[in-house]
N, C-alpha and C positions, 0 to 999 in steps of 0.2 A: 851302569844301566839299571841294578837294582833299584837306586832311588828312583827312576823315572821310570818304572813299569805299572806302578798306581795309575799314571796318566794315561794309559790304553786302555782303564777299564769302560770304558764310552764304548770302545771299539772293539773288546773282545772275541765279541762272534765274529769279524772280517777277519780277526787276525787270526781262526779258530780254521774259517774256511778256507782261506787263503791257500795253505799249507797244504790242506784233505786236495780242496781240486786241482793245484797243483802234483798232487802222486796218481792222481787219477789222469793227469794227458801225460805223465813221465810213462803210465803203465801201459797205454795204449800206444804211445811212440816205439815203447820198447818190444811190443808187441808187432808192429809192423814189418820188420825185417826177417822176423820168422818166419810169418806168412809167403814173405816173397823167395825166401827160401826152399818152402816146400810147391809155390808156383814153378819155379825153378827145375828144382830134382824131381817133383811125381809129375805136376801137371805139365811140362812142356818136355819132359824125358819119357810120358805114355803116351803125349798127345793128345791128353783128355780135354777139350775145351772147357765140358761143363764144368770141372773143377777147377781151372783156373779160373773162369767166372765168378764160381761163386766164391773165391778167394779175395781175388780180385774184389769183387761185392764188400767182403769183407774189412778188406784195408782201406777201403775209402769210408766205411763209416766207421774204420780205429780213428781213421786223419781225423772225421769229421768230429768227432768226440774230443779227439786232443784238441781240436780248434778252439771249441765251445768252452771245455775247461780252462784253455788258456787263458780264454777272454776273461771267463769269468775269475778266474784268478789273478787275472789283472788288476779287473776292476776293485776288487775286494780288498787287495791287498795294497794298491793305488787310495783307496780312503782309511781302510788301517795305519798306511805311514802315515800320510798328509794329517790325518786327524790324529792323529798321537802328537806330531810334531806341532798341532795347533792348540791342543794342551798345553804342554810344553811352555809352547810361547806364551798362552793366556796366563798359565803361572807366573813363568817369567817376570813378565811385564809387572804384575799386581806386586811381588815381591822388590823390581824396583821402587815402587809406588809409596810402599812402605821401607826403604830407606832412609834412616840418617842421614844427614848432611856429609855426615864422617864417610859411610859410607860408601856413599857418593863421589865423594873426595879419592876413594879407593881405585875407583875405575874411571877410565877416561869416556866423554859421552859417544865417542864412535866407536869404542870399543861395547859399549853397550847394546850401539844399534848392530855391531855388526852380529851381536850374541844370538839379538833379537829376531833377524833377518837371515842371510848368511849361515850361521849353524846351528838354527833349525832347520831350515830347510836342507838342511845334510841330514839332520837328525830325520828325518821324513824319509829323504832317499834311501838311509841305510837301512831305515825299519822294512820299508818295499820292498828292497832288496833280500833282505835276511826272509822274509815271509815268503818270497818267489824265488830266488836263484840260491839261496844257500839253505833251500828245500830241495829245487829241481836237480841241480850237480851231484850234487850227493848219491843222491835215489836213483837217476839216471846212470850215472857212474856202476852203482851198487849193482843192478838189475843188469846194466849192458856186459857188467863182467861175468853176472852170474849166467845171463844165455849165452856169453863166449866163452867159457869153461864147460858149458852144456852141451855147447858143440863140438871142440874141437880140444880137450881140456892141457894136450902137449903143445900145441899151437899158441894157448893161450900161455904160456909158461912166457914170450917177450914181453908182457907184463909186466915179469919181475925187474923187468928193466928199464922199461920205459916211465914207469909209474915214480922207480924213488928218483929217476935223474928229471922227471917233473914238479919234484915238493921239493930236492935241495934245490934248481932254478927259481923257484916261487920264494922257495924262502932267503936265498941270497937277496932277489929282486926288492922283498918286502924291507928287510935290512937296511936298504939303501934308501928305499920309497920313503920311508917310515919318518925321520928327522926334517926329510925335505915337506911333506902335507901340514907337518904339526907347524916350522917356520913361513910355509903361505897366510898359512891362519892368522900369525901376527902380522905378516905385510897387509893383509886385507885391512885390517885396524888401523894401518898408518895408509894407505889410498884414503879411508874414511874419513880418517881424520882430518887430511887436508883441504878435501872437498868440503865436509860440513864447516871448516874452518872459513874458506874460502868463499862458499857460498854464503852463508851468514854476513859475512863481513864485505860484496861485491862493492857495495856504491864507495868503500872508503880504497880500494883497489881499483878501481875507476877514479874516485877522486886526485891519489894518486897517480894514478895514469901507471900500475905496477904489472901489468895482465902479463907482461915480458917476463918477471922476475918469478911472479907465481907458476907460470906456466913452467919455468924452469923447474919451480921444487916439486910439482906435482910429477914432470918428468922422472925425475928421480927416482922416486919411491915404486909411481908406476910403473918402469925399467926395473928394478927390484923385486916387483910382484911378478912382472914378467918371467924374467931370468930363473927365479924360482921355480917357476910354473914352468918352466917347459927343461928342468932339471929334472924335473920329480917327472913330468910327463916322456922325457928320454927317455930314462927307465923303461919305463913300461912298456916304450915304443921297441927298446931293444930285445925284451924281452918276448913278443911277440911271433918274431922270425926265430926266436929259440923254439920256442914251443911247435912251433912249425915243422921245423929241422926236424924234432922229436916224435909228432905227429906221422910224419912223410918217411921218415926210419922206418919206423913200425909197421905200415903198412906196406912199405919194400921188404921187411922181411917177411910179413906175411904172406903177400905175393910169391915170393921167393920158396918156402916151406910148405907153404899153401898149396902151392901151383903144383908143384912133386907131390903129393898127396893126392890132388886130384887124377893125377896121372897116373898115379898109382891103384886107383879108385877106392880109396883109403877115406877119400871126403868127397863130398858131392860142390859140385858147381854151386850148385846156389848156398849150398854151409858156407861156402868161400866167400861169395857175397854178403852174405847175410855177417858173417863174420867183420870185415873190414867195414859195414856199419858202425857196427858196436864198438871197432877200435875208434872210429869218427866221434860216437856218441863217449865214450868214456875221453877220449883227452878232450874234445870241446867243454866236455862238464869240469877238467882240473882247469882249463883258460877261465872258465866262466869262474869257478872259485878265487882265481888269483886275480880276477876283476873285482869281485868281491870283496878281496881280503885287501885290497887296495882301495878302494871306497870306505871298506871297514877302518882303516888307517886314519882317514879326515873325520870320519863318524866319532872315532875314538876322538881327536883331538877336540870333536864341537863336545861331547857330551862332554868332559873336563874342564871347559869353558863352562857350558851351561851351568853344571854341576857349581863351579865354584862361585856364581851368582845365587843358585838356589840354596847354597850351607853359607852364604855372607847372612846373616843375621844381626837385625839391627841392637846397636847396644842401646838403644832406648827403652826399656821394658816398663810393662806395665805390672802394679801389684794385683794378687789376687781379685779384690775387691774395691775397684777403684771407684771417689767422689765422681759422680759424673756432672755432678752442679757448681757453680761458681758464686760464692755471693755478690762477689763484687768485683771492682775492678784496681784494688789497692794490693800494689806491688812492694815486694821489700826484698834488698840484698842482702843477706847474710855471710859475711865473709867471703865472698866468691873468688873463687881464684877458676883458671881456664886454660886448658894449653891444649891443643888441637890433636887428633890423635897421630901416634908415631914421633910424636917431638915433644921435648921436657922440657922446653920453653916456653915460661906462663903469658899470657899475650894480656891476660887480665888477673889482676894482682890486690886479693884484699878488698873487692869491691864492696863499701859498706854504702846504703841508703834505700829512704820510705818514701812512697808517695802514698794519697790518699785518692778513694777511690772519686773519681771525676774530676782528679787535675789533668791539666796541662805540665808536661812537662817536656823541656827544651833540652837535647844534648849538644854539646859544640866541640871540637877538638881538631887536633891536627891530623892530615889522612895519618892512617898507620896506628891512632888511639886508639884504636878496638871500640869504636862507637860502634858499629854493627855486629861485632862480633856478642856487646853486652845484650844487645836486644834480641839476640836471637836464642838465649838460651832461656825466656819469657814461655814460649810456646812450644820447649822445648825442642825446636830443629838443633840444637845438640843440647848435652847435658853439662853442666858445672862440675869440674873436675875436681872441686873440693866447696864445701859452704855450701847456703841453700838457699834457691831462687821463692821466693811464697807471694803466689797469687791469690787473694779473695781469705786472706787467712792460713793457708795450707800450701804446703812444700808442695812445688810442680810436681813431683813425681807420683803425688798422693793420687793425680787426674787422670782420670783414662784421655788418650792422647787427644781419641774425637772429641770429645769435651770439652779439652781446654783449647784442642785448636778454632774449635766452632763460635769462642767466645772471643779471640785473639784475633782481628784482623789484619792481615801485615803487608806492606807496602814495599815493597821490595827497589831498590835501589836500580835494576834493570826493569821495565816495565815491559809486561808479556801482554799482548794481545792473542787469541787466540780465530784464528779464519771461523765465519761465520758472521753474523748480524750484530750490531749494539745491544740486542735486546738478549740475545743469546751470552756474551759475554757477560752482561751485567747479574743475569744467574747462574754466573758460577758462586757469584756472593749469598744467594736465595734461588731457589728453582722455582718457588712456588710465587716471589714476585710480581706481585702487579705494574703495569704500567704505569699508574699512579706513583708507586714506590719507589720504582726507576727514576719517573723522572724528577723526582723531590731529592732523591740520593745526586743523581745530575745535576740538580741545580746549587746542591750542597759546595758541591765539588768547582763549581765554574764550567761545566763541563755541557752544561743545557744550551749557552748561548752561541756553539755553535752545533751542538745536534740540533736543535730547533730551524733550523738554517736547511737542513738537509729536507729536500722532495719526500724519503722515504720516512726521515725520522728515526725511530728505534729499529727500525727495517733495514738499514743504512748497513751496506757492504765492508765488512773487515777483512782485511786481503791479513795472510801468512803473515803474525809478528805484530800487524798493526801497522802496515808499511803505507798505508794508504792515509797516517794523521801524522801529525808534528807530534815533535818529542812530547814539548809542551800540552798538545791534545791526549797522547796517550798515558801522560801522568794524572790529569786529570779524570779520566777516563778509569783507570787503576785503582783510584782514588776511591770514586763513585761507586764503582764495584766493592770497595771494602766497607763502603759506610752500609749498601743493601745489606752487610750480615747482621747489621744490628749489634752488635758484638760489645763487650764491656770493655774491651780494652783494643785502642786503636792505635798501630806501628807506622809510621810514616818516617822511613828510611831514605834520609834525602830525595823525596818522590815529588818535591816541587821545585827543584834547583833548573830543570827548562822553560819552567812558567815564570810569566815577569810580573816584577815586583808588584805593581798593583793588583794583579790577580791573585797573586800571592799573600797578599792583604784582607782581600777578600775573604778566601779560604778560612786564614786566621781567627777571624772574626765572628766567620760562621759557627768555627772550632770554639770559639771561649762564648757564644752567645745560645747557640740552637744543641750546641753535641754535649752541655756542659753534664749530662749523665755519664758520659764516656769518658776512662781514661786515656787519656791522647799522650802518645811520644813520638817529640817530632826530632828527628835528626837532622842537620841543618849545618849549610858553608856561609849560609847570610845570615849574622845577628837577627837582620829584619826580620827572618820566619820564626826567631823563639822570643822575644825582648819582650814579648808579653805574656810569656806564659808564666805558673804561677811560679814554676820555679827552673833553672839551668843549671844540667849537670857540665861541668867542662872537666873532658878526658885529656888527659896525657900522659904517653906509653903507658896504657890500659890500668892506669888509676886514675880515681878522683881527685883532682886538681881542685877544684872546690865545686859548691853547690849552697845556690841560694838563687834571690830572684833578681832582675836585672840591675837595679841600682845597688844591692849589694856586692854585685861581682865585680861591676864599675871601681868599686872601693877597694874591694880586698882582693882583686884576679888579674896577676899584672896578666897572664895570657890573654884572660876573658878583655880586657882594657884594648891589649895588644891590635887585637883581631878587630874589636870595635874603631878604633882610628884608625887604622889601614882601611877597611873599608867606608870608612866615613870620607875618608881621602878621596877615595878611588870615585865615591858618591860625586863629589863635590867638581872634582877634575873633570867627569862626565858631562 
């Protein structure tokens, strides 16, 4: 919790007052049973009305105080948590943001969301909680013993007993509690996981007609979440009518000792009352702590969770003083080698090769060649595990990240549409884009002739994902978006393989006539998207197979040759 106590400074004063008005209705609660004490033994033992009146008078505006306090210690202490915990998360969140791929790789994405969701808002409940209940019990506790020793200080001596066979019950219970909140925590991550699994993937779970099989595994896990949950919640259920037991003891002996004392006229009637209050008030404050310390239990487990998102640091670092400009857009590998983190198997092996800044360059290989793996360490989404990637002249790591990523536009092989407008998407590549820019980037792309088509136009509705265009539309789409950044060096990671070969042609074309500023790398399963570019790198198991331009590989690439008559075939059969 140390590391996460910087994030309350927002919140300071609630979590300041929280506490104060909270002692202030514990002082006036605790004050109530005195008074009806002495209504009790002087005013209804002489008769007196006016003194019971104005006692009376008196305890409804102790209530009325504790009310007020309460509330307001509610309220105070209700936006202390929540806005701690929304820190928290704003951190959070930013620190995903700034992950590595590697990183990334670390954690599963519904274990992310469940970090993000799920425990902070524990982190929120248990901060409430600590500021209001594990202020009030205490205090409450503290004071109702110190006016039950002030009254009757032999009487209070069941105490001694009541009190430790309440902390070892607590602390057996917590014992038990304790492995069962921390293993919910992981079930929550696998419910997560299935759903976002599930949900993502609906139309090919339908296509299969699987909603049977799915619904089984989700069973599973959720029965697993279950079973846990009401392990951990036994507990505590059991220990309830413990407390109780111990409660109702206590008060039967007091009764009991009590009673003969007042018989005695040793204690007064209302001592006696006013007494078995305060035995009410002090073990409801140890229940209330061992509610507490049981919420404290999940608190503990999320802020461990959180914790080890917030100390995950990405290995990507930047120097001191980093080039924040690019000259150009001429790339060169210097011995690169590559192995993913946690495994000592190089996936890229010795990669040597230059391009010049405004070629075209085509890669082709078998799946499994680490083609995307090479391109991804350009804009540094990971780093080169040995050799040195140099864009514009200078080794990547010389670039502060924004920089070099602001220059690198990349095309990602799953294409993400984001809910909101075409015109709203298309500035994630430029904000400050005109229409104009859009739609010349659109037209670049093939991607105009059917937004042009649409009633609203750039206005035009993007449902969650881009569920609302064909594959083909939203690579295009993707596309467009990367050419608005203007950028010196352009990634196209199989991000045309839905689009058909004409339009793909298109593209092409546009790429070696209008973009010829730009360095372009197009990753590709059809020769047609590279055969014209100025040069083709062809991978296999994450080395260079050769590199040169199309009628060179023709000659010297049996792979490059391979791929080219198989699909020539496949053209022709068609």
């Amino acid at each position: 919790m140390r590391k996460l106590l910087p994030f309350m400074k927002k919140y300071v004063l609630y979590a300041i007052s929280s506490p104060i008005l909270m002692i202030l209705e514990v002082a006036a609660d605790i004050f109530i049973p005195y008074l009806m004490s002495l209504i009790v033994d002087v005013g209804i033992a002489n008769k007196d009305i006016n003194y019971i009146v104005q006692l009376g008078a008196i305890m409804i505006g102790a209530a009325l105080l504790a009310m007020v306090f309460g509330i307001l210690s509610a309220h105070v202490g209700a936006k202390a948590g929540y806005g701690f915990a929304s820190e928290v998360r704003k951190e959070l969140f930013g620190e995903i943001q700034d992950f590595s791929f590697a990183n990334l790789d670390d954690f599963s994405v519904s274990s992310l969301i469940t970090r993000l969701t799920n425990d902070c808002n524990t982190l929120g409940q248990v901060t409430m909680m600590t500021l209001r209940m594990a202020i009030r019990a205490p205090f409450m506790m503290i004071f109702a013993l110190i006016m039950a020793v002030n009254i009757n200080s032999s009487l209070a001596k069941v105490f001694m007993i009541a009190i430790p066979l309440t902390i070892v019950a607590i602390g057996l219970i917590l014992s038990k509690a304790r492995p069962l909140f921390l293993k919910m925590q992981s079930k929550v991550d696998r419910v997560n996981a299935i759903i976002q699994e599930n949900l993502a993937g609906i139309k090919v779970v339908k296509s299969f007609n699987r909603q049977e099989h799915e619904g089984k595994r989700f069973k599973v896990r959720n029965d697993e979440y279950r079973d846990t949950a009401l392990k951990a919640t036994s507990i505590i259920i059991f220990f309830i009518p413990i407390l109780e037991m111990i409660i109702n003891g206590t008060i039967i002996s007091v009764l009991w000792f009590g009673g003969q004392q007042v018989v005695l006229g040793t204690m007064g009637g209302g001592e006696l009352i006013a007494f078995i209050t305060y035995i009410t008030q002090i073990m409801v404050s140890m229940m209330m702590m061992s509610m507490f310390f049981m919420q404290l239990l999940r608190g503990s487990a999320s802020v461990t969770r959180i914790s080890e998102v917030l100390s995950t640091k990405s290995e990507i670092k930047e120097i001191s003083e980093p080039e924040n400009e690019l000259i150009d857009g001429s790339i060169k590998f210097e011995d690169v080698c590559f192995c993913y983190p946690n495994s000592a198997d190089l996936v890229l092996k010795n990669v040597n090769f230059q391009i010049k800044s405004g070629e075209v360059l085509g890669i082709i290989g078998s799946t499994g060649s680490s083609k995307s793996t090479l391109v991804q360490l350009i804009p540094r989404l990971y780093d080169a595990t040995k050799g040195k990637v140099i864009v514009g002249g200078r080794d990547v790591k010389e670039y502060s990240i924004k920089a070099l990523r602001d220059q690198v536009a990349f095309v990602l092989q799953k294409n993400v549409l984001f809910s909101g407008t075409i015109r709203e998407n298309m500035k994630w590549g430029n904000e400050n884009a005109t229409d104009e820019e859009i739609i010349q980037a659109l037209k670049y792309s093939q991607a105009w002739e059917f937004v042009s088509e649409f009633e609203d136009g750039l206005d035009h509705r993007v449902e969650q994902g881009g569920d609302n265009f064909s594959g083909g539309q939203k690579q295009r789409l993707t596309i467009a978006r990367a050419l608005i950044k203007s950028p010196k060096i352009l990634i196209l990671d199989d991000s045309t393989s839905a689009v058909d070969m004409t339009t793909d042609a298109k593209i092409q074309k546009i790429f070696k006539k209008e973009l010829n500023d730009i360095t372009t790398i197009i990753i590709a399963q059809r020769i047609q998207s590279i055969q014209h570019a100025d040069r083709i790198l062809v991978m296999h198991e994450g080395e260079i197979e050769s590199f040169g331009n199309h009628e060179t590989l023709m000659k010297e690439s049996q792979i490059y040759r391979e791929i080219f008559e198989s699909q020539s075939k496949g053209a022709i059969s068609e």
